[in-house]
N, C-alpha and C positions, 0 to 999 in steps of 0.2 A: 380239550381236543378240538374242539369248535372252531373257538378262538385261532388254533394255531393254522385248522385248513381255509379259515377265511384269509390270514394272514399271508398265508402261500398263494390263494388265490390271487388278493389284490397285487402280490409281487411279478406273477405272472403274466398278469391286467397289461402292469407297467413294461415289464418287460417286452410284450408284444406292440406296445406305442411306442417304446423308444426305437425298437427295431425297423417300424412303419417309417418313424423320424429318418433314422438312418437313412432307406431306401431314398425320402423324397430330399433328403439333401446331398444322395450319391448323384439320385438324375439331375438336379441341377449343375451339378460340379460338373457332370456330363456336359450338357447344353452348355454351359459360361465356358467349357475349352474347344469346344466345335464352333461358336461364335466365336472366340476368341482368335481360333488357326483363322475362320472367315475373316477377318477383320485384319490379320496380317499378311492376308495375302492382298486382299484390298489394297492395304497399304504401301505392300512392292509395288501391286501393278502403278499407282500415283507417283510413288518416286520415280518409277522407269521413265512415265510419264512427262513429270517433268523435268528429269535429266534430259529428255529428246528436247524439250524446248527451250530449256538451260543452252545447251548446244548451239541450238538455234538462236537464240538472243548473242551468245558468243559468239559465236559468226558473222551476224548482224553489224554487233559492234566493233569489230574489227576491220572491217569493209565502212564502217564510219570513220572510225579513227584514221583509215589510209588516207579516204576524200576530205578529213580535215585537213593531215599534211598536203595533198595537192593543194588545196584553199592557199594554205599560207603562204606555197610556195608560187602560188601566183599570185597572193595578193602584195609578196616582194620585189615581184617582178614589176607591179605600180609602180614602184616608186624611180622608176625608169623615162616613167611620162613625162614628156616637156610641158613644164610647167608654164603659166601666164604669163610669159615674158614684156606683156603691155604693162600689165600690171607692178609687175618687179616682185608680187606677196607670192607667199606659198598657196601650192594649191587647196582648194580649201576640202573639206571631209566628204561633200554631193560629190563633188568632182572625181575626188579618187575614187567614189563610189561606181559613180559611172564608165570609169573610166576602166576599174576589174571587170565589170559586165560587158562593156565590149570588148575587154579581153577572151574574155569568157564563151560569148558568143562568137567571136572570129576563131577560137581554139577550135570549140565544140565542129564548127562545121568544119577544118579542116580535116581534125582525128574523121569523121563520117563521111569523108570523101574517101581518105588513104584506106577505113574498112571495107569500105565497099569496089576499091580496087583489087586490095587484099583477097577480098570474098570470092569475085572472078578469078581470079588469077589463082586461086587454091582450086576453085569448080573445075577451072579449065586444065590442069594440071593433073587433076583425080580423074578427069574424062579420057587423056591421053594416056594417063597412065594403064587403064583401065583396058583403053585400047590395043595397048600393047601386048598386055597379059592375055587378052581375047587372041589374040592373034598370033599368040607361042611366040613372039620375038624375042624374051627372055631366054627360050629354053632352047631356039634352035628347033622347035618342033609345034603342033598345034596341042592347044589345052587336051582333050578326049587320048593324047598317048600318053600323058604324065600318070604315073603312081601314086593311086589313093595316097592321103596319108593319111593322120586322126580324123576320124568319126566321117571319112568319104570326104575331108577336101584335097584338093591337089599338094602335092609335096611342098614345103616350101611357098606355100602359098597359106596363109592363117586367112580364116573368115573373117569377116568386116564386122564390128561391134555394134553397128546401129548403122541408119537409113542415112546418115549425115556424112558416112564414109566414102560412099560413092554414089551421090545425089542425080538423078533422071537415069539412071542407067536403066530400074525394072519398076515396076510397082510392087512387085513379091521378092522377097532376100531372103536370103537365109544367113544366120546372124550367130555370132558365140560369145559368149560375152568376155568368157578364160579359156584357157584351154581345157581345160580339166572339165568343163561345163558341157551339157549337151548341146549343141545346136541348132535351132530352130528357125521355122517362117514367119514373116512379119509384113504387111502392108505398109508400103514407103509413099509419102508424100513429098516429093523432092527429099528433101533432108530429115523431113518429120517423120518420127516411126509413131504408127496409129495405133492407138491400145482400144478405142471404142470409136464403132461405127454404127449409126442408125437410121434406116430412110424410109424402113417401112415395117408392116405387123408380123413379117415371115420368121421372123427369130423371138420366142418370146421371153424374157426378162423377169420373170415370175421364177425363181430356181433358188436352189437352196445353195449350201452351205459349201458344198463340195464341185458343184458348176462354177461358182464365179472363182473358185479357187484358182481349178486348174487351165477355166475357160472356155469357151462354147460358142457354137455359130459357126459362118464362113468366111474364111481373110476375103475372099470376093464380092462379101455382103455384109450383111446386119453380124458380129459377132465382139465379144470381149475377148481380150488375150488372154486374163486371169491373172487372179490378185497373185498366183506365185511369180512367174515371168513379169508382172509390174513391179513388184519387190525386186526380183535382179535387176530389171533396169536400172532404176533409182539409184540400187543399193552400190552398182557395180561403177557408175561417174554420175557426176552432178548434171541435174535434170531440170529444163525449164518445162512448164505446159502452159498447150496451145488450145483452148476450146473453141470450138465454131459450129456458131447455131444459127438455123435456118430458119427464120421465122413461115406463115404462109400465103405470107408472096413471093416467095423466092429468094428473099434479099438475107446476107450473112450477117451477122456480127461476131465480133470475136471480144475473149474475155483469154487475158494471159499470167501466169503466176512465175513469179524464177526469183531463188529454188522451187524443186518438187521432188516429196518422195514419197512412198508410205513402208510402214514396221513388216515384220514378217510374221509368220502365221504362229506360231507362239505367243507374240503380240496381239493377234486379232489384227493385222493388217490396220495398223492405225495411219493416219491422214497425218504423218509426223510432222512432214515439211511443208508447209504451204507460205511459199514469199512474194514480196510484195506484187499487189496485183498491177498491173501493167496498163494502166489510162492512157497510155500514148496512141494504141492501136486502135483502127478505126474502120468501119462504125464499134463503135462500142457497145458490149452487151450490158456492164455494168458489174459491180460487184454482189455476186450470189454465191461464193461458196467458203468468202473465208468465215462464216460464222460454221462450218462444219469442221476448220482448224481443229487438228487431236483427236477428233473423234475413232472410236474402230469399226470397223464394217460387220455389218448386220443381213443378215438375209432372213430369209422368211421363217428359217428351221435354228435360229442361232440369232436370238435380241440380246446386242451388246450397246442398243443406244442409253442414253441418257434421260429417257421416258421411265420415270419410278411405275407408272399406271400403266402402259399403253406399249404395243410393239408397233414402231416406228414403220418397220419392212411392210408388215400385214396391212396397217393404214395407209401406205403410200402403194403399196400394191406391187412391191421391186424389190428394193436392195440401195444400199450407200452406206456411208459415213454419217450416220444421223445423231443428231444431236438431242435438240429435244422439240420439235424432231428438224423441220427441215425448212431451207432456204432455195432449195430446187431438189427437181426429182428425176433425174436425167436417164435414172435407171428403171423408171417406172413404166407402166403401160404405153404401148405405142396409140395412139388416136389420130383421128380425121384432127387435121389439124382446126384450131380455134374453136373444139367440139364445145359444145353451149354448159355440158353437164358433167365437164371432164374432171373438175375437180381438183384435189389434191393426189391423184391414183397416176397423172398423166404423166406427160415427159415435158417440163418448165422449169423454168428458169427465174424468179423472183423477179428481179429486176427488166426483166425485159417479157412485159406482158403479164406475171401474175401466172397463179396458180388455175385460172382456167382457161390459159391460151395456149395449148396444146405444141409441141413445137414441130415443125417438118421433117427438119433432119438436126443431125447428133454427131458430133466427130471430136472428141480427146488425140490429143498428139505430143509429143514429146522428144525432145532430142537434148543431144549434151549442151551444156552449158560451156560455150566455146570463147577464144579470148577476145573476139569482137562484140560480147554479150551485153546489151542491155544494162544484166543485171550486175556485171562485173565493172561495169565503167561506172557506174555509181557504188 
């Protein structure tokens, strides 16, 4: 009888290990599919990732491919050159060489004569037009008697899509991108519509997650438009950007990218588009922002950088596109400019001064990518 309740017991023993067993390999089986869902969502987001830059390189090369065919088809048109008639030989391989690049160069500056007549003559045409619409000569009456139409504009009259529509008329517009879209204000630079302004410490830049979304500050001053309204612009036609930084002496430089875009807020507002940077412009600030290409935006309440240890926003004391983390800080603290102690927390710019040379002023600008562009003729 002994025997048999020791027998029960030890079965019991084992019983209660193997059920412990059980438990510690249900919670694992837990964790490896909660890691596992981790780890494929990981993985969409990289593919979206880099389908956006997939895109982007297709793009690229397609815009190569075209400035191949021009090439060739100028470099057919060589063969048009009168040749060394002293000589009686063919001409020789320097020569043709030469002789496309003065093609090349005499092309070049003609097409940038005819755009910049073009360019007038579209300004001065949207001025007049403009004028006329101001002064009811369409309608046979003054603007203030026409009938609302969608969302309070005049009938038969659609809002302007951007600052480039009808360039010196205000510095404040109001802008729609579809119809179907709500309508908003925006600070015009001639043609440039400004999404970031900065001159001084009255607006401060330290905000979370839900500020730089929808955007904060004054169009008359220091403010962002917000990463939603940057998203439609991008999203709605192709965008070049224009930045201009004020070192403290007064003196600009500028720093230009075409394309530009960033993802939308399901995305984390990523820095999708960033194309080649623009050395022609001058002075030049230098190239500082393409090492933050792809990244998503990060603010103080939401670390989406690429820092495994460390929140990019908190140490830089602002908000961006941080990588790991960062090659300028534009959205950082405002400072006495060239403050001794300013650090990495301030408003800089890599290349032009370094991370303790505080910068004066701050201005982000943007407008469409038009067919006299820069980035389209290469």
């Amino acid at each position: 009888m002994a025997n048999l309740q020791d027998r029960v017991s030890v079965l019991v023993t084992l019983d209660q290990d193997q059920r412990h067993r059980l438990e510690v390999i249900d919670k694992k089986l837990d964790q490896l599919v909660e890691s596992s869902a981790a780890r494929m969502e990981s993985m969409k987001a990289q593919q979206l990732d880099f389908q956006q830059r997939l895109d982007s390189f297709e793009h690229i090369q397609r815009l190569s491919r075209s400035t191949l065919d021009e090439l060739k088809d100028l470099s057919r048109n060589t063969r048009d050159v009168p040749q060394d008639q002293a000589t009686g030989s063919e001409v020789s391989v320097p020569n043709r060489l030469d002789a496309l690049a003065t093609l090349l160069v005499s092309t070049n500056v003609k097409i940038r004569a005819l755009q910049i007549e073009v360019g007038n003559l579209t300004r001065t045409l949207r001025r007049q037009s403009h004028l006329i619409r101001s002064k009811g000569f369409e309608s046979g009456r003054p603007d203030f008697f026409q009938t609302p139409g969608p969302h309070g504009s005049p009938a038969g009259r659609p809002l302007p899509t951007s600052c480039a529509e009808e360039p010196l008329i205000s510095q404040f517009l109001r802008i729609q991108l579809k119809p179907q879209w709500e309508p908003f204000y925006v600070q015009c630079a001639e043609e440039w519509t400004v999404v970031l302004s900065r001159s001084s410490d009255d607006v401060s830049f330290e905000r979370g997650w839900l500020d730089y979304r929808d955007g904060f500050g004054n169009l008359a001053g220091d403010f962002f438009i917000g990463l939603n309204k940057l998203h439609a612009l991008t999203s709605s036609s192709l965008q070049e950007l224009r930045i201009v930084l004020e070192d403290s002496s007064g003196t600009e430089f500028y720093a230009g990218y075409a394309p530009f875009a960033i993802g939308s807020e399901p995305e984390l507002f990523p820095l999708s588009l960033l194309g080649r940077f623009q050395d022609d412009l001058q002075p030049n600030a230098g190239d500082s922002l393409f090492y933050h290409a792809g990244a998503k935006f990060s603010t103080l309440d939401q670390d989406n950088d690429n820092c495994v240890d460390c929140s990019c926003a908190t140490k830089h004391k602002g908000a961006g596109w941080f990588n790991n983390c960062a090659t300028t800080n534009l959205f950082g603290r405002y400072l006495a400019p060239n403050e001794k102690d300013a650090g990495e927390t301030g408003m800089w710019w890599e290349t032009l001064g370094g991370r303790n040379s505080s910068l004066k002023k701050v201005r982000w600008m943007i407008k469409p990518v038009g067919e006299g562009s820069d980035f389209l003729r290469r």
